[in-house]
N, C-alpha and C positions, 0 to 999 in steps of 0.2 A: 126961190126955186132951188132949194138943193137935190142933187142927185141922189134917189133911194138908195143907190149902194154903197154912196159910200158913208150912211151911217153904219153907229156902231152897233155888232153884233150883241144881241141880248147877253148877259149874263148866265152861265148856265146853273142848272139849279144844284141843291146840294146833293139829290139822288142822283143827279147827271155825276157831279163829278166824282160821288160813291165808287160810284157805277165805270167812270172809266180808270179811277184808283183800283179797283180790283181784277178787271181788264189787266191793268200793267201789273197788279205785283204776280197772277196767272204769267202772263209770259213770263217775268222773270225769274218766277220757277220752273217754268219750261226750258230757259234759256241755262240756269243752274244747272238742272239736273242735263241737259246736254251736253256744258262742261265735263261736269263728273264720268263721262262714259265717254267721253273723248279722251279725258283723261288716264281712264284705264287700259283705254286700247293701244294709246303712248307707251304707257307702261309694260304695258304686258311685248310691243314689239321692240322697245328698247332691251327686254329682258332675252327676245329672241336675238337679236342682234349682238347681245355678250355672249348665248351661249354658241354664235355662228362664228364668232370671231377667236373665240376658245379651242373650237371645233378646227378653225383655219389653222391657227398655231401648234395643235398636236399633230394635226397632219404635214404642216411644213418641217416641224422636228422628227418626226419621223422618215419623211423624202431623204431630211439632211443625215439622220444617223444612220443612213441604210450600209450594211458590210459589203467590203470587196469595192470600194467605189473611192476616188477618189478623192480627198478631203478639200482639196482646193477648191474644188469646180461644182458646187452644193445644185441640187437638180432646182429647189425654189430658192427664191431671195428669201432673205431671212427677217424679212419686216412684211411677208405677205400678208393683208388684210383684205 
């Protein structure tokens, strides 16, 4: 008297495993191509981020070269980012 569950499950056929072979390699070009546009959007705001950080530095050199002001006592820190 063995228990029905706990034989083994059938083998599945070769259309089955076709069939969930192309299942996976589907996601995994879903999963690709969702790298790649993550990837760009990285991209594209690391590139905003040099030009903010570029953006910060001409402004702090300017705060600091401003005339009639005292040299010592610079209005920004000179590493603002």
């Amino acid at each position: 008297m063995s228990d029905p569950r706990l034989a083994p499950a059938p083998a599945p056929s070769i259309v089955e495993m076709d069939g969930r072979l192309a299942e996976l390699e589907a996601q995994r070009a879903m999963a690709q191509n969702r790298c790649i546009v993550l990837a760009g959007r990285n991209a594209e705001l690391l590139d905003l981020l040099k030009l903010q950080r570029a953006e910060n530095d001409r402004l702090t050199q300017l705060m600091n070269d401003r005339d009639g002001s005292d040299p010592d006592s610079p209005i920004a820190p000179a590493a603002a980012a």
